[in-house]
C-alpha positions as CSV (number, residue, x, y, z in Angstrom):
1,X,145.5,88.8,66.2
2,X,142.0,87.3,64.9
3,X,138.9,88.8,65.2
4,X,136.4,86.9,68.0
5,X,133.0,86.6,65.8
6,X,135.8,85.3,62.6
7,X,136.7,82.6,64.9
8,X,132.9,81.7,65.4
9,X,133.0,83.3,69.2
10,X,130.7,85.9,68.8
11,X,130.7,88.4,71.6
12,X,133.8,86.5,73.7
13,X,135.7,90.0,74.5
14,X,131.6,91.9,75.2
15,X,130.7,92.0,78.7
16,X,127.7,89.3,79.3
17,X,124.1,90.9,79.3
18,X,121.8,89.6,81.1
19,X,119.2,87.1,80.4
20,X,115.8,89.5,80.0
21,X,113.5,86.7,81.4
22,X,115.7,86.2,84.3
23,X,113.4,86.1,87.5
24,X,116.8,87.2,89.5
25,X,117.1,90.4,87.6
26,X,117.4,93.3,90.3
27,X,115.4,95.6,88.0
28,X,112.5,93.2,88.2
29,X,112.8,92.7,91.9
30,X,111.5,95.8,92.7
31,X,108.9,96.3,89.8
32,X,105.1,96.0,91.3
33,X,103.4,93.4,88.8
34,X,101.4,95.4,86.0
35,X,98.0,94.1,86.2
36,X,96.6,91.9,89.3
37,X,93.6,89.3,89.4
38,X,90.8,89.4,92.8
39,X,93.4,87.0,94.1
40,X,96.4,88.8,93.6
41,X,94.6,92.0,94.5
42,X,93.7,90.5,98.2
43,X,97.0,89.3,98.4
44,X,98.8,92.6,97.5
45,X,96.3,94.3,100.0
46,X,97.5,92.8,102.6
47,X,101.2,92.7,102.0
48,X,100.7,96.1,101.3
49,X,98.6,98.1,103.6
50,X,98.3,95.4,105.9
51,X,94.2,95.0,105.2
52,X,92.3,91.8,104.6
53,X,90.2,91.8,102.2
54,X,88.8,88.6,100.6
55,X,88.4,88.3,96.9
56,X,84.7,87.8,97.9
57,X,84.5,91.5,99.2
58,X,86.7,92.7,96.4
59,X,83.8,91.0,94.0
60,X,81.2,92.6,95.8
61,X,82.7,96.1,96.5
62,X,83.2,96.0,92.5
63,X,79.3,95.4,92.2
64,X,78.1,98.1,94.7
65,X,80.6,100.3,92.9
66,X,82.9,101.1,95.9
67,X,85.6,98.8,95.0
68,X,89.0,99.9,93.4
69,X,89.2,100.7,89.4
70,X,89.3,97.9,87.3
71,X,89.4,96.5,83.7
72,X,88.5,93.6,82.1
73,X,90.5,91.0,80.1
74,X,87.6,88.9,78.8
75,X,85.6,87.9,82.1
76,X,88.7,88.2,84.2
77,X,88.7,91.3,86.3
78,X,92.1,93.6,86.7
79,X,93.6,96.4,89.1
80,X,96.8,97.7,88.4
81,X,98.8,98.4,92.0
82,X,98.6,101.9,91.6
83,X,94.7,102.1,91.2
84,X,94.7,99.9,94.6
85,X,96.7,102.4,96.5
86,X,94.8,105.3,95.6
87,X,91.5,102.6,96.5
88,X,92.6,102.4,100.1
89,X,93.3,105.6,100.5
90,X,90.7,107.4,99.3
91,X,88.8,105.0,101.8
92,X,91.2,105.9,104.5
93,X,90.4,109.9,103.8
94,X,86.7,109.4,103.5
95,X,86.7,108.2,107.0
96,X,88.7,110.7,108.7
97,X,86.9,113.6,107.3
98,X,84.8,114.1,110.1
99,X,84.3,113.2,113.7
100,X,81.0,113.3,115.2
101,X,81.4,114.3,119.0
102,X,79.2,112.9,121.6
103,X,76.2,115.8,121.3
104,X,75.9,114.9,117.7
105,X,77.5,117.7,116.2
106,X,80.1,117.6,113.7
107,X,83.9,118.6,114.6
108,X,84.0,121.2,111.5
109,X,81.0,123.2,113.0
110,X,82.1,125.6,115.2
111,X,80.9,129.0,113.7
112,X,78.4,130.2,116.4
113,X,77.1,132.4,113.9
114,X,75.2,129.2,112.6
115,X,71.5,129.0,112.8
116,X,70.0,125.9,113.7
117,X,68.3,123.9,111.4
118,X,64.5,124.8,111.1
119,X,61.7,121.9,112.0
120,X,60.2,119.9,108.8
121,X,57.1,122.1,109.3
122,X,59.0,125.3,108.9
123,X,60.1,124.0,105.7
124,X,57.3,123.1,104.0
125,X,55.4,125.6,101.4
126,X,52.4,126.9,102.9
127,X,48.9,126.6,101.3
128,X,46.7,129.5,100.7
C-alpha cells in the first residue's frame, strides 16, 4: 500500500472541505451581513420590517439624532443589523405607549384620586 501525500495526492482519502469564500455555503446563507451602508440599511429595512425608509431619511434621522446607532468607516456611515432592529423597535414602543382618548386625557390616567392641574396663575410665586 503507498501512502496518498508520498504519491503527491495530498488529501485523496480526506473528505473535501469546503471552499471558505464559497457564496453557496449554507452557513453563510443565513448570516445577516456584519456592517451595512444607508443603502443597504433601507434595503434591509424593508426586507425586514417591511418599512420604507429612503437613505435620505436615514441621513437625516442620523442628523436630528433619532436615527439608528451608527459608526463610521472614514466618511461612510455603518449600522450593524442588530442596531437596526432594536431602531425600529424602540420606535415601534415609543408609539404605543400611550393613547390619547377623544377628551384629551391619557389612557394611563385613571386614578380619580388625581387633582387637576392648577391654572399658570396658581403657579406662579407671588410678590410681596
Amino acid at each position: 500500500m503507498t501512502n496518498p501525500t508520498i504519491t503527491g495526492r495530498p488529501g485523496a482519502d480526506a473528505p473535501e472541505t469546503p471552499d471558505p469564500l464559497s457564496p453557496s455555503r449554507p452557513a453563510d446563507a443565513d448570516r445577516k451581513p456584519k456592517w451595512l451602508d444607508r443603502r443597504a440599511q433601507s434595503k434591509y429595512l424593508e426586507d425586514e420590517h417591511g418599512l420604507r425608509v429612503s437613505p435620505r431619511r436615514l441621513t437625516n434621522l442620523a442628523w436630528e439624532g433619532n436615527g439608528p446607532e451608527e459608526r463610521f468607516f472614514g466618511r461612510t456611515p455603518l449600522s450593524a443589523p442588530q442596531w437596526l432592529d432594536a431602531w425600529v423597535q424602540s420606535r415601534i414602543k415609543a408609539k404605543s405607549r400611550r393613547r390619547i382618548s377623544h377628551q384629551g386625557h391619557t389612557s394611563g390616567d385613571n386614578d380619580p384620586d388625581a387633582s387637576t392641574p392648577e391654572s399658570a396663575a396658581d403657579r406662579r410665586p407671588r410678590r410681596c
